[in-house]
N, C-alpha and C positions, 0 to 999 in steps of 0.2 A: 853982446846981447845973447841968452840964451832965449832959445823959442821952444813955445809949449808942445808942438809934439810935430816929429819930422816923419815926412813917407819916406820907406826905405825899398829902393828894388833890390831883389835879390839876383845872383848869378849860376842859378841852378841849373843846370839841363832838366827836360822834365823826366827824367829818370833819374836824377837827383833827387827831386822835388818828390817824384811817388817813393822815393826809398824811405825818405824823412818822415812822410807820411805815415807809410805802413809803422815806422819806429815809434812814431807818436801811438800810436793804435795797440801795438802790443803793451804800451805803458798804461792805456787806460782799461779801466774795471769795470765803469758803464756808461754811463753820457756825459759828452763834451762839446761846448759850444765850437764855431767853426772859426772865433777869438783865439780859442787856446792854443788849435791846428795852428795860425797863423803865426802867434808868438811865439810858439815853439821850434815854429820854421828860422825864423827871424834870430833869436838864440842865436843857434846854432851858424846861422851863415856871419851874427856878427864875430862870433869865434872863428870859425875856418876863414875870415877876410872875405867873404863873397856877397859883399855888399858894395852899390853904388850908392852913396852920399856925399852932401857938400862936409868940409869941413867943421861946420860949424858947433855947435854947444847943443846938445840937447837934453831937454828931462825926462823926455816920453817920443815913443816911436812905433811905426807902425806900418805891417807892409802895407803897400802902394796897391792902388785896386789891380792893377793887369797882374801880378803875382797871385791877389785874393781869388781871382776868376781861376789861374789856372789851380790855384789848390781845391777849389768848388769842384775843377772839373775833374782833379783826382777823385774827390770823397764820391763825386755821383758816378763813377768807375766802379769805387768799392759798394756803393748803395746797389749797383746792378748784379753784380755776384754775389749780392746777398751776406756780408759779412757783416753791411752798419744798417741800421735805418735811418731817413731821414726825418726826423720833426721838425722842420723849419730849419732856422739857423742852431740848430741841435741835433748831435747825433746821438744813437745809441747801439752797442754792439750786440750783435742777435746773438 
């Protein structure tokens, strides 16, 4: 049975996790919902193996909230230094 969309944790340290981020950051030109940050996290940890999931079949996936919080709490790191703003669940680079 495949299921429609699994939570995935990831296995970053959060210096891991703010490196990805900032990588994500230099790739974008001007606003990016805080979906893309995630996905792009997600990518990448199913490549490098630093994912916990079950076995099973999936179509669709998506990080796990405790992951979502701490990537929130990287972007509201860079919202303080002034490099993104925040619009809601949308960023844009000043």
């Amino acid at each position: 049975m495949i299921a429609n969309c699994i939570t995935i944790s990831v296995a970053y340290s959060d210096l891991e996790l703010r490196n990805l981020v900032e990588e994500f950051l230099v790739q974008q030109k001007s606003t990016f919902a805080l979906k893309s940050v995630c996905s792009f996290i997600l990518n990448w940890a199913l490549e490098d193996g630093k994912v916990f999931f079950s076995d099973s079949k999936f179509e669709d996936y998506k990080l796990d909230n405790h992951d979502e919080q701490r990537v929130k709490c990287v972007l509201e790191s860079i919202v303080r230094d002034g490099r993104i703003a925040d619009l809601g669940d949308i960023y844009c680079k000043c």
